[in-house]
C-alpha atoms as one frame of an Amber mdcrd trajectory, in Angstrom:
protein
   0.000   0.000   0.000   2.873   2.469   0.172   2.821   5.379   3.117  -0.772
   5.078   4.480  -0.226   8.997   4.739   0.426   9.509   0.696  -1.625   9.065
  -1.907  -0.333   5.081  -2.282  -3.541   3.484  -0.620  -5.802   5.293  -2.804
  -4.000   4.383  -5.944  -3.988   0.879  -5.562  -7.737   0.752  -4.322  -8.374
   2.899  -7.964  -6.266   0.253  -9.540  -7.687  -2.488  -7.929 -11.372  -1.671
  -9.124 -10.150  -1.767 -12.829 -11.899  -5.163 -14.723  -8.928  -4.805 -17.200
  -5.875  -4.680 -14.387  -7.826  -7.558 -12.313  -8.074  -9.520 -15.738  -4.417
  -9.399 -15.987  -3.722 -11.370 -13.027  -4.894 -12.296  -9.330  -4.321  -9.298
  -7.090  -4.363  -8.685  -3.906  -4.035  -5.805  -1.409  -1.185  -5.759   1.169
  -1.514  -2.985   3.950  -3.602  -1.773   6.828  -6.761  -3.430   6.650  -8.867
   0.178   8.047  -6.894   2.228   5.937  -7.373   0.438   2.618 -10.908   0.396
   3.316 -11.346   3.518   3.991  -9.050   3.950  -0.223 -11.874   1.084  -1.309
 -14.698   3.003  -0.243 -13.469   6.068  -2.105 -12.716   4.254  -5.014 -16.338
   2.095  -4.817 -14.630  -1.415  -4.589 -15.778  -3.552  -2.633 -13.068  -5.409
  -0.223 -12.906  -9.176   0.686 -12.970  -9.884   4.606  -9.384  -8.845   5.385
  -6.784 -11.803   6.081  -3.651 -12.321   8.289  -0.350 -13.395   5.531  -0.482
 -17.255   7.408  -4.050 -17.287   6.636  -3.490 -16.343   2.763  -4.794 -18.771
   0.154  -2.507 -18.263  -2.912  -5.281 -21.172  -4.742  -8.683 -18.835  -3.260
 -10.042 -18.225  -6.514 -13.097 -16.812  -5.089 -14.704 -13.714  -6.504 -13.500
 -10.379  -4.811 -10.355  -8.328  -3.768  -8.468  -9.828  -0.802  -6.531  -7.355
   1.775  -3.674  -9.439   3.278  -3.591  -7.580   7.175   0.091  -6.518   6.971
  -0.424  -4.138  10.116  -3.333  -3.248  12.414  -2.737   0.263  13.799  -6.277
   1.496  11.716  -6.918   4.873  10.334  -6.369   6.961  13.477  -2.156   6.159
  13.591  -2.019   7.638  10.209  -2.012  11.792   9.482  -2.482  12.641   6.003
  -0.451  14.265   3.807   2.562  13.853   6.520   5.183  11.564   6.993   6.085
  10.330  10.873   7.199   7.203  12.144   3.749   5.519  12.510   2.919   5.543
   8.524   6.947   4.319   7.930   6.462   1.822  10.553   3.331   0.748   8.153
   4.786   1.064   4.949   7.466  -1.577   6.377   5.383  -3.437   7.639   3.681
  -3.844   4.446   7.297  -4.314   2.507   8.033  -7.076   4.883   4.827  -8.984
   4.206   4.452  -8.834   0.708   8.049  -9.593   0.163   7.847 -12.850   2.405
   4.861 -13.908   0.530   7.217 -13.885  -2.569  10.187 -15.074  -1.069   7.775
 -18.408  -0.074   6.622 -18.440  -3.438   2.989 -17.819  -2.231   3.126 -14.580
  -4.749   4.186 -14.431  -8.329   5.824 -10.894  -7.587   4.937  -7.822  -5.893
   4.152  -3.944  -6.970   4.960  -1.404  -4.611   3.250   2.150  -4.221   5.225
   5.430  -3.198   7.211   5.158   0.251   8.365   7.795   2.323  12.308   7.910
   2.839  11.680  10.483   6.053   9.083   8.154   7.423  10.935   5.188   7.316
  14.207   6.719   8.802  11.483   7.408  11.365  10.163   4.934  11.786  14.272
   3.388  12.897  14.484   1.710   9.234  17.965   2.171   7.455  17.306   1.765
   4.623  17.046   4.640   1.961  14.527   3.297  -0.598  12.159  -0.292  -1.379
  15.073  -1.391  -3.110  17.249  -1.531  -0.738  15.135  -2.895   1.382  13.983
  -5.738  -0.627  17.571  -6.486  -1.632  17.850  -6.694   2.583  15.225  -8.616
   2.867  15.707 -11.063   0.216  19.602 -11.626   1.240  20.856 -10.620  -1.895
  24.054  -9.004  -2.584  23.262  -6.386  -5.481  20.226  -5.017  -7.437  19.612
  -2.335  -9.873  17.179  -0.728 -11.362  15.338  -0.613 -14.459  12.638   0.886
 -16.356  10.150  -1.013 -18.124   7.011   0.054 -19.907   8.263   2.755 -22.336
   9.950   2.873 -26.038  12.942   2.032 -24.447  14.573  -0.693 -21.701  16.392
   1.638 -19.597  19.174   0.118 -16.789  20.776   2.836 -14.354  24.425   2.299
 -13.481  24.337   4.665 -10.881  21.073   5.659  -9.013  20.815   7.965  -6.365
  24.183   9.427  -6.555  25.185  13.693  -6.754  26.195  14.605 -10.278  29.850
  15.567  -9.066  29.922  12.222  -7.684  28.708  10.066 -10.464  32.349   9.813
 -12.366  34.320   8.773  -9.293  31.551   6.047  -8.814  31.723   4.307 -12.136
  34.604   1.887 -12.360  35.693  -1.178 -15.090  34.306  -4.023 -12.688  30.698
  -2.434 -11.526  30.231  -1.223 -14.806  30.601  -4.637 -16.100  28.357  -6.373
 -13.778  25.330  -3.912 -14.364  25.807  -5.028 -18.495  25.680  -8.683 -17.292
  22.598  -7.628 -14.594  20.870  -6.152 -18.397  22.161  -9.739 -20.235  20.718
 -11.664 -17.464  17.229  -9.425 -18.014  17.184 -10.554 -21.487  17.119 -13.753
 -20.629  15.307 -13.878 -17.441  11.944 -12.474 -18.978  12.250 -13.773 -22.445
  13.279 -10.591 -24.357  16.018 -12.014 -26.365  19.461 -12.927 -25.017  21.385
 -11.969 -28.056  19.659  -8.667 -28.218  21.892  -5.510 -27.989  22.998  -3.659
 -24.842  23.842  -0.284 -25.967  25.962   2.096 -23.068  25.915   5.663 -23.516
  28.712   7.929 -22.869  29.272  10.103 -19.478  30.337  13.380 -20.957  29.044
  15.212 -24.201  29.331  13.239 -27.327  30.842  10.303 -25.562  33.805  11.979
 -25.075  34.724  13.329 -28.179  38.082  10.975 -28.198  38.824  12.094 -24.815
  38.509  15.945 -25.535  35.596  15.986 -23.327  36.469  13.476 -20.341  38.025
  10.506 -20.638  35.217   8.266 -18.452  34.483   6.538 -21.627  38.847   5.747
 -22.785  39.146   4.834 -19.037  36.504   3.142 -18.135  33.391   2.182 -20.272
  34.770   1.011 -23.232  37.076  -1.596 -21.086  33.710  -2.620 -19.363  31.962
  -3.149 -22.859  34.654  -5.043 -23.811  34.846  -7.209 -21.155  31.322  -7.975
 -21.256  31.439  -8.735 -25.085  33.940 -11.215 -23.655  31.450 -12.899 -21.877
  29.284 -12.843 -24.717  27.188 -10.148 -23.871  25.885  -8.242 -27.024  27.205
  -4.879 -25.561  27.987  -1.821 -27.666  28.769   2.135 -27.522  29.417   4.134
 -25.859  27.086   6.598 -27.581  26.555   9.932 -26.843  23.324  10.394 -24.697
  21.936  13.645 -26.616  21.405  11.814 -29.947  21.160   7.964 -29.085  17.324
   8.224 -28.212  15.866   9.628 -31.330  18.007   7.826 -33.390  17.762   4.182
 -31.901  13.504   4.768 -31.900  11.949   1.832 -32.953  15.159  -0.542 -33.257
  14.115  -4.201 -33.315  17.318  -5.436 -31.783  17.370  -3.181 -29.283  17.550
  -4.956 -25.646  18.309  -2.774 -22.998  19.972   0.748 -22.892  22.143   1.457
 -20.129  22.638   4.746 -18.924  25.212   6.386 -16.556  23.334   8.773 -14.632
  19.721   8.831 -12.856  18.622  11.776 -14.912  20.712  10.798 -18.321  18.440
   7.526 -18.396  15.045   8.566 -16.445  14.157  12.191 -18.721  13.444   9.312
 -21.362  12.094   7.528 -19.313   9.590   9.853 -18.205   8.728  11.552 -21.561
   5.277  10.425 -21.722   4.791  11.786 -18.137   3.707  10.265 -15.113   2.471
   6.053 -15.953   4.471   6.196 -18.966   7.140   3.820 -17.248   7.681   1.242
 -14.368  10.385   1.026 -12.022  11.770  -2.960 -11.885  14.099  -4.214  -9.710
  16.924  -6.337 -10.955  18.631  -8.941  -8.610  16.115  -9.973  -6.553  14.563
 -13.610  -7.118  10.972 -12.620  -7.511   9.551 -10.171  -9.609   8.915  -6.468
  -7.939   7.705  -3.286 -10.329   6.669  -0.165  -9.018   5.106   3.027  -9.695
   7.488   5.818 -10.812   6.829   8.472  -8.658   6.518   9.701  -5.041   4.361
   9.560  -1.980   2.753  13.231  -3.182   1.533  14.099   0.223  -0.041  17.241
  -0.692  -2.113  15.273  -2.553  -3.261  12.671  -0.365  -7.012  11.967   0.806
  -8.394  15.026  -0.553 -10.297  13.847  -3.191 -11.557  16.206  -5.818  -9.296
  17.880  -8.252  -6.298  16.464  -5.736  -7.453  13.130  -6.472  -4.482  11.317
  -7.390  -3.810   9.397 -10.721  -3.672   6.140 -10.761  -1.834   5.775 -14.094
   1.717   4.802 -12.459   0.725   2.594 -10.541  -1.233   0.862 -13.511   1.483
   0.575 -15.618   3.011  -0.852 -12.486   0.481  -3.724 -12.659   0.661  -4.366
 -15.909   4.639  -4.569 -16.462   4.400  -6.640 -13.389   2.168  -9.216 -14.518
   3.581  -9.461 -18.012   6.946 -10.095 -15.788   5.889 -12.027 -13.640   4.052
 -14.400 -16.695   7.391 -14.489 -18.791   9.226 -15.702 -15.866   7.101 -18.481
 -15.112   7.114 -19.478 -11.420  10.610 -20.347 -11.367  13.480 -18.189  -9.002
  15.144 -15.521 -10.568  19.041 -15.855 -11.376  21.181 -12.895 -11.911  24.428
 -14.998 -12.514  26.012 -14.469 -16.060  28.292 -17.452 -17.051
C-alpha cells in the first residue's frame, strides 16, 4: 500500500477496481486493513474480509479483492499528507509482508506504491529506498534498477548518486556487472538474449576521443569489452543527446544502459507520469513499481487532488507481463 499517509492506498484501491488490471492477473491488497478500506470506499470497490499473511490462500479463486492484514494500527495512527514514524512503521510493515509472501513463493511478484524515505528513517528503518530494502530482505548481494514500460529498456548504473559524484563512482568491474545484470534481463523475462545492450557515454558526445572526459577511454569502453567477452551483445558508448531519437523503434534493441539517474530517467519519463515502471533487478521474484513519489499534498483530498492512478497501472501491468514471462521459477542474476 505504500505510506498510508500519501496518496499510495488510494491508488492501488483505484487500480484495484479496474476489470482490465484484475483480468491481468490475481491481485491482492497488502496494507492496513482500516486504511485500505477507507481507499476502497473512495474508489467504490468492494473489499474481501481482510486476512492475516499465514491465513493467505494463494489457490482462493473466489470472486472479490483480498486485503492481506500486513499491520493493524487502523486509520487513526495515520495523518495525512505527513510523513512520521507511525505511517513508515506501516509502509514496512507492508514491505516485509508482501516480500515474504514472494520469497515463499505464495506470490508471483509484488508492486509497490510510493514510500516515504523520512518516514521510514522514522520509523528506525535504514534503509534509503524499497530497493534496498527488498535487496535486505531477500539476502541478496546487489540489485539495480530498471525501467520497463516505455519505447525504451532503460538500466541505471548509478542511481541515487550527486552529479559531481557520479564519475568517481563508475569503475571497469561495476560497470561490467550492471551489463551482465541487463544480459541476465534478457534472458530472465524472455526478451532475447542476443539482443543488444547499448551504453551511452558520461560526458558530451561520448567523449569526443577524450577531448571531453576521458570516463568513456578509461573506463566504459574496457567494461563493454569485457562484457562482449562474456558474450554479452554490448555496444557504444554513444553519446546520450542523440542515441534516443536515433535508436527509436530498433528491433534489436535490448536494454539501454545509462550512466546517470537523470541521463536515463528524462526518457524515461517523456510520456509523463504512468508512462514507465520502475523494476528491480537482482532480486529472485519479480517487484515493479510506480514511478513516482508519496505526493503528500495530494493525499485523501479527493476532488481535483485526487491522485492518478496511471503509475501505478502501468506498475500492474509490467508486473504481470513479468511475472508471466518468468514463469514461477526463481530468478538468477548470474552471467556465465
Amino acid at each position: 500500500m505504500g505510506d498510508p499517509a500519501g496518496v499510495g492506498p488510494e491508488i492501488v484501491a483505484r487500480s484495484l477496481a479496474s476489470p482490465p488490471l484484475r483480468r491481468l492477473a490475481r491481485l491482492v491488497a497488502v496494507g492496513d486493513p482500516e486504511v485500505m478500506e477507507r481507499a476502497a470506499r473512495r474508489a467504490r470497490l468492494k473489499l474481501r474480509e481482510p486476512v492475516d499473511p499465514d491465513r493467505f490462500d494463494p489457490g482462493d479463486t473466489s470472486p472479490g479483492v483480498s486485503v492481506i492484514a500486513s499491520s493493524h494500527d487502523g486509520w487513526s495512527s495515520v495523518d495525512p499528507g505527513a510523513p512520521t514514524a507511525a505511517s513508515g512503521r506501516a509502509a514496512a510493515r507492508a514491505i516485509e509482508v508482501a516480500a515474504g509472501l514472494a520469497l515463499a513463493g505464495r506470490a508471483d511478484g509484488i508492486v509497490t506504491a510510493p514510500i516515504s524515505k523520512i518516514a521510514l528513517r522514522a520509523a528506525g528503518y535504514p534503509h534509503p529506498g524499497h530497493t534496498e530494502f527488498l535487496g535486505a530482505l531477500a539476502g541478496v548481494p546487489e540489485t539495480k534498477m530498471l525501467f520497463v514500460g516505455g519505447a525504451f529498456r532503460i538500466l541505471l548504473a548509478t542511481v541515487h548518486v550527486a552529479l559531481r559524484e557520479v564519475p568517481d563512482a563508475l569503475a571497469v568491474e561495476p560497470l561490467t556487472r550492471t551489463l551482465e545484470f541487463a544480459a541476465a534481463a534478457l534472458r530472465n523475462f524472455g526478451w532475447g538474449p542476443k539482443r543488444a545492450v547499448a551504453v551511452l557515454g558520461l560526458n558530451p558526445h561520448a567523449g569526443e576521443e577524450g577531448l571531453f572526459g576521458d570516463e568513456e577511454q578509461r573506463v566504459i569502453r574496457p567494461a563493454i569489452a569485457a562484457a562482449r567477452a562474456k558474450g554479452i551483445a554490448a555496444e557504444g558508448p554513444y553519446p546520450a543527446d542523440t542515441f534516443f531519437a536515433k535508436h527509436l523503434g530498433r528491433r534489436d534493441l535490448g536494454v539501454v544502459v545509462a550512466m546517470y539517474h537523470d541521463q536515463g530517467l528524462i526518457a524515461a519519463k517523456r510520456d509523463g507520469i504512468g508512462g514507465a515502471a520502475n523494476v528491480t533487478l537482482g532480486l529472485p521474484f519479480v517487484r515493479s513499481s510506480v514511478d513516482h513519489g508519496t505526493a503528500f499534498d495530494r493525499a485523501w483530498k479527493g476532488g481535483a487532488k485526487r491522485p492518478d492512478p496511471a503509475g501505478l497501472a502501468t506498475a500492474v501491468r509490467v508486473g504481470a507481463d513479468l511475472a508471466n514471462r518468468a514463469g514461477r521459477r526463481r530468478l538468477e542474476w548470474t552471467w556465465p
